[in-house]
C-alpha positions in Angstrom: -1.4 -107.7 -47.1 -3.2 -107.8 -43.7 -4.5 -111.4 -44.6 -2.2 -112.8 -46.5 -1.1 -114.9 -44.1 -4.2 -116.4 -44.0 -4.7 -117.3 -48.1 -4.7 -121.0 -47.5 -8.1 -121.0 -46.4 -9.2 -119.8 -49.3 -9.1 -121.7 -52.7 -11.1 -122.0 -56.1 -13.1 -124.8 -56.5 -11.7 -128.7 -56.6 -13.8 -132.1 -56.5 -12.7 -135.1 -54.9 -12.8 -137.4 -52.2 -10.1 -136.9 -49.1 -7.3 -139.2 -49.7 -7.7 -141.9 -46.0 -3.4 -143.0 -46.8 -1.4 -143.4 -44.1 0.4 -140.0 -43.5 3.7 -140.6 -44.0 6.9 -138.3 -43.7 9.1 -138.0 -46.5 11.6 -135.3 -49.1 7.8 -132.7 -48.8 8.4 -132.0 -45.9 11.9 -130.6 -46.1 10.7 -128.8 -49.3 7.9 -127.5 -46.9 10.4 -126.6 -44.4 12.4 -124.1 -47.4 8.8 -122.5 -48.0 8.1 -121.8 -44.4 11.5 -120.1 -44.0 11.1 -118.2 -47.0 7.7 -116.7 -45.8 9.8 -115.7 -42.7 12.5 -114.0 -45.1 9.6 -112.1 -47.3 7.9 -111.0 -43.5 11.2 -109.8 -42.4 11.0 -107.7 -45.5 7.9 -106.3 -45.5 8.0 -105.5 -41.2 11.9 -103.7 -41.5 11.0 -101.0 -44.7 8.9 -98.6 -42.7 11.6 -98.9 -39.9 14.5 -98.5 -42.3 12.8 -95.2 -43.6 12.5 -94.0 -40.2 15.6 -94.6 -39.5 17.2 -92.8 -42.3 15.8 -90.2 -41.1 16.7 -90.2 -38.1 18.0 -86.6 -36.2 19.4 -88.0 -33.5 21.7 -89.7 -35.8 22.9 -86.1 -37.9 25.9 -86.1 -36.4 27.2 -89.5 -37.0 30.3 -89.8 -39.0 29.7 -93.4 -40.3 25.8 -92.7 -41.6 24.7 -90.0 -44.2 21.0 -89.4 -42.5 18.7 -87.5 -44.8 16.3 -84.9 -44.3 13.1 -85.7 -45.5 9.7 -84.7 -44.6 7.0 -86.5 -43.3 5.2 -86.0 -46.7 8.6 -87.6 -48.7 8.6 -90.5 -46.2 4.7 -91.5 -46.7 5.6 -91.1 -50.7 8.4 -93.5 -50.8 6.8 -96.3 -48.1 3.8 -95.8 -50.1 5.0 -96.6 -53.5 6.3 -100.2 -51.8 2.1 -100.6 -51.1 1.2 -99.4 -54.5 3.5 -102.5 -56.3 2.1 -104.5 -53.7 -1.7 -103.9 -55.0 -0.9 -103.0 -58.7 0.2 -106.8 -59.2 -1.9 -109.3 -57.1 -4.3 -109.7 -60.0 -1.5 -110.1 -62.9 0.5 -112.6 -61.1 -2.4 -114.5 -60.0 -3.6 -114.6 -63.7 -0.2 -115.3 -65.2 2.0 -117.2 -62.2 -0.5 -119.6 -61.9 0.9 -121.0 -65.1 4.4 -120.9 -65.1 5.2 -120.5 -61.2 7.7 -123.0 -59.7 11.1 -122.8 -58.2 12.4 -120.2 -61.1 10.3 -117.6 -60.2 10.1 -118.0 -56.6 14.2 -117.9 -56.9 13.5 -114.7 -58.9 11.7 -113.0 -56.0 14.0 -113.5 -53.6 16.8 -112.5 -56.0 14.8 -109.3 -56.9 14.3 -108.1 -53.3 18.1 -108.9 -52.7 19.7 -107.2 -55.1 17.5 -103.7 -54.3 18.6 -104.4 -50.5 22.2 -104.2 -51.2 21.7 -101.3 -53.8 19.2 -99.4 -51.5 22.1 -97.1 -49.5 23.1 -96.1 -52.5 20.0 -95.9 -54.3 19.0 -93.6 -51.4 22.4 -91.5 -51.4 23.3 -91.0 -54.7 19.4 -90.8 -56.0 17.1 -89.3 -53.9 13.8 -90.2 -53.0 12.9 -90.3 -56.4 14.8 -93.2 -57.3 14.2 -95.0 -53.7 10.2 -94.6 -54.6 11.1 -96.1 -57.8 12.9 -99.3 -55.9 10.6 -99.7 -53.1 7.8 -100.2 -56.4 9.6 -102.7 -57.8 9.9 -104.7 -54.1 6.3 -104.4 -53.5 5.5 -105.8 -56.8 7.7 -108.9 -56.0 5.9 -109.2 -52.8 2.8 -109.8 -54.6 4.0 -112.5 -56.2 5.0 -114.4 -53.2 1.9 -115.8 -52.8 0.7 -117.1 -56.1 3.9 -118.9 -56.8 3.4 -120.8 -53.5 -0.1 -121.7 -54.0 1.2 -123.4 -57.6 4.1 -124.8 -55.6 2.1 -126.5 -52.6 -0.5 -127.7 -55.4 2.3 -129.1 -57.0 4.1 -130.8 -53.8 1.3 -131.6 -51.2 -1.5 -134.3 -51.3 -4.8 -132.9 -50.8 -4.9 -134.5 -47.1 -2.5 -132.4 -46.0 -2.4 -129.5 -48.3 -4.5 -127.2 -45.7 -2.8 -128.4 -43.0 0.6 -127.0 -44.2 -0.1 -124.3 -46.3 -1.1 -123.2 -42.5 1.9 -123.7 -41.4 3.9 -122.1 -44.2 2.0 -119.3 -44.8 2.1 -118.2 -41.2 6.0 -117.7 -41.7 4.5 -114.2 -43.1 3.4 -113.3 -39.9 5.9 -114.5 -37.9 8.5 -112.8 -39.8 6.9 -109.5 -39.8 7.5 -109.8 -36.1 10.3 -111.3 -35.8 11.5 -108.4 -38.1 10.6 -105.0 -36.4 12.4 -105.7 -33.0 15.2 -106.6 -34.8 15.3 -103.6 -37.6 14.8 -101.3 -34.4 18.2 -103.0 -32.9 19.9 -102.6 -36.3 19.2 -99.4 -36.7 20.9 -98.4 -33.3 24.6 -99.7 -34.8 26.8 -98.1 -36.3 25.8 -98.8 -40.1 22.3 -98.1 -39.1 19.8 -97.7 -41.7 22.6 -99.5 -44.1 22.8 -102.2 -41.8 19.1 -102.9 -42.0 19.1 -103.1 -45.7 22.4 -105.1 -46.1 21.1 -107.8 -43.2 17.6 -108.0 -45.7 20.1 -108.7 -48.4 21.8 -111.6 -46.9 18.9 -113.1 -45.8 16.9 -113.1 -49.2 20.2 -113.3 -51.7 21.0 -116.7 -48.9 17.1 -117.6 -49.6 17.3 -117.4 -53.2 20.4 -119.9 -53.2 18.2 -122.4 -50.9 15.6 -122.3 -53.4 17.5 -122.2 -56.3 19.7 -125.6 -55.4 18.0 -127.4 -52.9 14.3 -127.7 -53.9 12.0 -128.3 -57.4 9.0 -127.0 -59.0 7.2 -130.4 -58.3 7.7 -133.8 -56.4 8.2 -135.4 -59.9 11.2 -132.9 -60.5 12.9 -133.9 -56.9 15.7 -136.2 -57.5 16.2 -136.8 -53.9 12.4 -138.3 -53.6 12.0 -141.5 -53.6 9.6 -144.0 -55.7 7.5 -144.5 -52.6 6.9 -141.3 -51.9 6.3 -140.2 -55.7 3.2 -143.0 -55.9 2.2 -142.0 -52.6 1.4 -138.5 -53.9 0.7 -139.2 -57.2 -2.0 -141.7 -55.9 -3.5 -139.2 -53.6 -3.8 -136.8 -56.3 -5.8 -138.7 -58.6 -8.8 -138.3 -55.9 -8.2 -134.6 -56.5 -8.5 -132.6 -59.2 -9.1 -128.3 -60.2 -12.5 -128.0 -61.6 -12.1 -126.5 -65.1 -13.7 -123.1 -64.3 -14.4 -119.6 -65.9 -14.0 -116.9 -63.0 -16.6 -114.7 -62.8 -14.8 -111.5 -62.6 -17.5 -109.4 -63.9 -20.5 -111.1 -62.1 -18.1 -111.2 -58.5 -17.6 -107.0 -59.2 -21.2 -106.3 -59.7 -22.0 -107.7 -56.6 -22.9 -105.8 -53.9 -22.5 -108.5 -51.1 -18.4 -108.5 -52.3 -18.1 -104.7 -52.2 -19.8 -105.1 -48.7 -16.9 -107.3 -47.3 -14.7 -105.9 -49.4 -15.5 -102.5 -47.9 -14.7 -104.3 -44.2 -11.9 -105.6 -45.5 -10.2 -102.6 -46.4 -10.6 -100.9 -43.3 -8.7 -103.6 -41.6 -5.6 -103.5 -44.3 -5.6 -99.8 -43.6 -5.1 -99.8 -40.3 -2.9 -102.9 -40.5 -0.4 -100.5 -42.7 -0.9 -97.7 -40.6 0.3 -99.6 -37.4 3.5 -101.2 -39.7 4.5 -97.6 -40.8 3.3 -94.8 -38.1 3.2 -96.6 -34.7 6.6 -96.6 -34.1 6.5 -92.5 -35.3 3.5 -92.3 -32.7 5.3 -94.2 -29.8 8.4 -92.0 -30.8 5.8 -88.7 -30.1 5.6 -89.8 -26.6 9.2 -90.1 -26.0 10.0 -93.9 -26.5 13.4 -94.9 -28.3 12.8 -96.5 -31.6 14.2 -99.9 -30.6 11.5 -99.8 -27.9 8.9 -98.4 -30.1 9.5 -101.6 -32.4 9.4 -103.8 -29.7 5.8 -102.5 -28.8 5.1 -102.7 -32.4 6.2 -105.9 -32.7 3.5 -107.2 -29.5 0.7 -105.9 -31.3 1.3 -107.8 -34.4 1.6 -110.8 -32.4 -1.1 -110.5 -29.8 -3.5 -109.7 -33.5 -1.7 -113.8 -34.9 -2.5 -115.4 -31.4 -6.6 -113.7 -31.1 -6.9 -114.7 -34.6 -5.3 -118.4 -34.0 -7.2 -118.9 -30.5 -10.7 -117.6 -31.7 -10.8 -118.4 -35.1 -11.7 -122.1 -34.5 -14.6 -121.0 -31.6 -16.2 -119.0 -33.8 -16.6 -121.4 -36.4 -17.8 -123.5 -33.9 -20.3 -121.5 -32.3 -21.6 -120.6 -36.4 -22.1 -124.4 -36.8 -23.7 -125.1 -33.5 -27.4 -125.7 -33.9 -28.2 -123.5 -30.4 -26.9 -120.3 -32.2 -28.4 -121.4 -35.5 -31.9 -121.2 -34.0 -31.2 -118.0 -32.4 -29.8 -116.2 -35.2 -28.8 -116.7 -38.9 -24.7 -117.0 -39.9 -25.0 -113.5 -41.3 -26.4 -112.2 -38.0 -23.3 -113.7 -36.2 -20.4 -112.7 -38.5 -21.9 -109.2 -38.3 -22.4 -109.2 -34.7 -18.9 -110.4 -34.3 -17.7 -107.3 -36.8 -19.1 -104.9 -35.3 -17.6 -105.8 -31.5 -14.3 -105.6 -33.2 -15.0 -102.6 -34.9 -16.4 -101.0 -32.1 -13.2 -101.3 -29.9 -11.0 -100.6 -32.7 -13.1 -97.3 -33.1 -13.1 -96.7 -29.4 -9.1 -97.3 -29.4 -8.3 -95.0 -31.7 -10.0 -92.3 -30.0 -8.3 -92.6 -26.5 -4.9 -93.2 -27.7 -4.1 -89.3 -29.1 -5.6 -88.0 -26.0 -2.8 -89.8 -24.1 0.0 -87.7 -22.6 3.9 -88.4 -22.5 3.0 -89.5 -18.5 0.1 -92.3 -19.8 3.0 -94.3 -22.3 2.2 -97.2 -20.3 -1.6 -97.0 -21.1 -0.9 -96.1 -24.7 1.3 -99.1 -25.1 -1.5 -101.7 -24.0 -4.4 -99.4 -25.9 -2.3 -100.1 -29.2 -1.7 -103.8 -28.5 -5.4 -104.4 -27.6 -6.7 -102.6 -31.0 -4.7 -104.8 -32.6 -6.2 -107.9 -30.8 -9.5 -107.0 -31.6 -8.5 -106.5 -35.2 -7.2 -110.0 -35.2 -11.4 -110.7 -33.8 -12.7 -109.2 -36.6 -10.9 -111.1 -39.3 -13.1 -114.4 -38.0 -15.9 -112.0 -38.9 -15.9 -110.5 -41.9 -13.5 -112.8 -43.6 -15.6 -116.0 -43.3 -18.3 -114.6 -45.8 -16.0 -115.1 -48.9 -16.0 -119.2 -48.0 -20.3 -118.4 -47.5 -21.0 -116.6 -50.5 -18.9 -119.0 -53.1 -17.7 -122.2 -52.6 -15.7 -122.5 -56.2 -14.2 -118.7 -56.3 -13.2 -118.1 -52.3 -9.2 -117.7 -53.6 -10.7 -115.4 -56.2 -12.4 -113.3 -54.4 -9.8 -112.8 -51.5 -7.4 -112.2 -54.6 -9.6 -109.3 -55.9 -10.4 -107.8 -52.3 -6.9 -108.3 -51.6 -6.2 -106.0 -54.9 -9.1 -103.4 -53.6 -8.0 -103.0 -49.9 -4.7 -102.3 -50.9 -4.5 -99.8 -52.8 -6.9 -98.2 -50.4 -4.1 -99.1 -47.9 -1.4 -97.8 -50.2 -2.8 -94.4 -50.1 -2.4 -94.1 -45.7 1.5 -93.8 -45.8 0.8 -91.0 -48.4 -2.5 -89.6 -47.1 -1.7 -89.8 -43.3 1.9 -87.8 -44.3 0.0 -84.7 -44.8 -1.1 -84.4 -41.4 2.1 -85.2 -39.7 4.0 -83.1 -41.6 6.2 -81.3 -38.6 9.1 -82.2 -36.5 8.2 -83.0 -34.1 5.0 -84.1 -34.5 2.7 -82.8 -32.2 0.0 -84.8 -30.2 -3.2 -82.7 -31.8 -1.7 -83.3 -35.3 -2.2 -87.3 -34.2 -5.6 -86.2 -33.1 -6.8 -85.7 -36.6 -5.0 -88.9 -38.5 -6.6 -91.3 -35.4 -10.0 -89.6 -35.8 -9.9 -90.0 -39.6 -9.1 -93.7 -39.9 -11.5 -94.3 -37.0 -14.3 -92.4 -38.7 -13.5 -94.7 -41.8 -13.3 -97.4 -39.7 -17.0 -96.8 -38.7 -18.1 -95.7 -41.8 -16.6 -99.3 -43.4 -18.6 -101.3 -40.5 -21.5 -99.7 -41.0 -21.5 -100.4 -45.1 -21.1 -103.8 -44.0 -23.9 -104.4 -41.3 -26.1 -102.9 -43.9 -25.2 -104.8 -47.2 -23.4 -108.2 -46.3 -24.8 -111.9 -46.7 -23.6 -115.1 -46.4 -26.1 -116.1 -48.6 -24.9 -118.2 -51.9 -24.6 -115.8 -54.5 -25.7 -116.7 -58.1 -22.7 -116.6 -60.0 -21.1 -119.6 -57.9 -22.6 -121.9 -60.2 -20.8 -120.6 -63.1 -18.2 -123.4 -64.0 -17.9 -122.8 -67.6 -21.0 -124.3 -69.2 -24.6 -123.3 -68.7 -25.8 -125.7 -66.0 -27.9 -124.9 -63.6 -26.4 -126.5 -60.0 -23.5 -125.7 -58.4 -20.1 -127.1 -58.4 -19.1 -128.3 -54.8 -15.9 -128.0 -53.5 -14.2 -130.7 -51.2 -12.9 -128.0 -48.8 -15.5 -125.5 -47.7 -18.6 -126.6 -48.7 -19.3 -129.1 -46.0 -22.2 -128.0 -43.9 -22.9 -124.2 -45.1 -26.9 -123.2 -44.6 -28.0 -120.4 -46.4 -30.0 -117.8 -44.5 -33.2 -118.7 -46.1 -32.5 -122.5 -45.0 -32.2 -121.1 -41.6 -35.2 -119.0 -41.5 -37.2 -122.0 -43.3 -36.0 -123.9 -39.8 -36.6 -121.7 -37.6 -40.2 -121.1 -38.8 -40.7 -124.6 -38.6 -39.1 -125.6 -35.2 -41.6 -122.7 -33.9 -44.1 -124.3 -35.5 -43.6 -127.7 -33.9 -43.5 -125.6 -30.7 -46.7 -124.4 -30.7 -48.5 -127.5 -32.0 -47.0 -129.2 -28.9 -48.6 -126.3 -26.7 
């Protein structure tokens, strides 16, 4: 969930040439327009439903006539936001396997519909059923979450030319992001009406029932299925796309899981989802702890996530830079960097965690900018670890962020849940956030340290695998350019030194 946002740099394999056509504006680009507020719809989503369960349970609220507030523990709380990460996780690998297929504007439509209809029915889901039942609809929400992006993969495959497919898919899939922002300011202000908790669940219910209509009426499951779109525009694509085509590949599922070099990212990978969750579901609790209203505790919330999109965005592109410059290649290898680069992140992350529960009521201020610079640095690391799934494969990158994806969370599933049992009393006290900080920071080390020790952005064996027994690999048009293996570099560097001395 941490990276989803960031799935269009990562796709199986294709071959081609990139289409040189004019660029041209035309009907895709208002059917990119839906998609990019949809992502913004599903992000509102996913940053309001640990806010909504706060809320719900909120005592300073008991008294209110218009609300029924509920009295659940801290344990009942990380169940039922936990079961929302559990559907999440449990379904990346089916819809990817089966959506693939049959997505288009149907089932998109359906997701939408789907997290709708258990908006509107949530209050009394909640108030009439219990926890029980609000477990069982959160499960059902997070496994139409994990649909999202599958079906809009298949849908900008469908639309896009391959010129400007990474380009977009860019822009839509950073609606994620930005709705998670956008949404946990504004579920902090809902919850301070007078509906409040309802109110946050009903406004989630307009916005996705009003997205599903969108979908539903006003867009198509290809260009070819557009009647607005013109004849120009249709050979325009259509032309483009004939440069362009999916290899016809066998994934390597079991080859990719016996690798050690995935489990290594994969192990960085879910350190970063964990705390991702933990800052969408216990930060506000946290900033609460230290006597900050829950519309401001949001609000600070809300900066973190952003400050993490804008590091990411701003040194995202200098990294890649600086592992393609030939200076830093005959210094040190592309693994040496990305785990250099890891480790500084991690390192700060670590070293965050550990000062913020020592903070008192008197140091918000510090606390505020402590959490908002951990999750800078987290955005840092992602143009670490991240960029090894693009070294190690060229044909299965979507692949393997698909089955990493699956990994980290469920291991991020189980911090609403785990996490719970340490803040169990009300209020929480500072030394119980002593021991939930010091555990995800000790896992936090323990996952960098897994992946100093075992990753490689070496080429691994099984990217060659593209259904028949050859014995070269399959290039794709997308990532492939320019990627030295470590024992290219080393075979340089040996040589340039070489040279050197012979000159002496």
């Amino acid at each position: 969930m941490d990276v989803e946002f960031l799935r269009y740099q990562f796709s199986d394999g294709y071959t081609g040439v990139i289409s040189k056509q004019r660029f041209k504006v035309g009907i895709r680009h208002v059917q990119i327009l839906y998609m990019f507020v949809g992502a913004i719809v599903i992000g509102l989503v996913r940053g309001s439903i640990g806010v909504a369960v706060l809320a719900l349970n909120d005592e300073d609220r008991r008294h209110d006539t218009y609300l029924e507030i509920h009295n659940w523990d801290k344990r009942i709380q990380g169940a039922v936001m936990s079961s929302f990460f559990f559907g999440y996780a449990v379904m990346l690998v089916p819809a990817d396997l089966l959506l693939r297929k049959i997505g288009g504007k149907i089932v998109c439509t359906a997701i939408f519909v789907v997290n709708g209809a258990l908006c509107v029915a949530m209050p009394t889901i909640v108030n009439k059923g219990g926890w029980v039942a609000a477990s069982n609809a959160q499960l059902f929400m997070g496994m139409a979450h994990s649909c999202f992006s599958t079906v809009y993969e298949t849908l900008i495959e469908r639309w896009l030319p391959p010129n400007e497919r990474n380009t977009y898919s860019h822009f839509i899939y950073g609606g994620i992001q930005l709705g998670i922002i956008i949404g946990l300011p504004i579920s902090g202000l809902l919850s301070q009406t007078r509906l409040g908790w309802e109110f946050i669940y009903y406004a989630l219910a307009m916005a996705t029932l009003s997205m599903a209509v969108v979908i539903g009426t006003l867009t198509a499951s290809s260009f070819e299925g557009h009647q607005a779109m013109g004849d120009g525009e249709k050979e325009f694509i259509r032309d483009a796309m004939t440069l362009y085509k999916k290899k016809k590949l066998i994934r390597p599922f079991r080859s990719i899981l016996e690798c050690k070099k995935f489990w290594a990212v994969t192990v960085a990978h879910s350190a970063s989802n964990a705390l991702f969750i933990f800052y969408l579901i216990f930060v506000p609790v946290f900033l609460e702890t230290l006597n900050v209203s829950l519309k401001d505790a949001t609000f600070y919330t809300m900066m973190s996530f952003l400050t993490m999109w804008l590091v990411y965005l701003t040194t995202s592109p200098t990294v890649e830079w600086v592992a393609g410059s030939e200076i830093v290649n005959y210094i040190m290898s592309t693994t040496c960097l990305r785990k250099i680069i890891n480790t500084l992140g991690a390192l700060g992350i670590i070293i965050g965690l550990s000062i913020l529960p020592n903070l008192t009521q008197e140091r918000t201020n510090v606390a505020v900018i402590v959490l908002i610079a951990i999750l800078g640095l987290l955005g840092f690391q992602l143009t670490g670890f991240l960029s090894n799934y693009q070294d190690m494969t060229e044909n299965y990158s979507g692949t393997l962020i698909m089955l990493s994806s699956t990994i980290s969370g469920f291991v991020g599933a189980v911090i609403p849940f785990l996490f719970s049992f340490f803040l169990y009393t009300e209020p929480i006290h500072l030394s119980q956030w002593k021991a939930a900080f010091y555990i995800l920071a000790a896992y936090y080390m323990g996952c960098n340290a897994v992946y100093v020790l075992f990753a490689s952005n070496k080429r691994q064996p099984w990217d060659g695998n593209s259904g028949r027994k050859t014995g070269h690999y399959n290039h794709s048009y997308s990532y492939g350019m320019g990627k030295l293996h470590d024992d290219m570099m080393k075979d340089i560097l040996w040589k340039r030194t070489a040279l050197i001395f012979q000159n002496v």
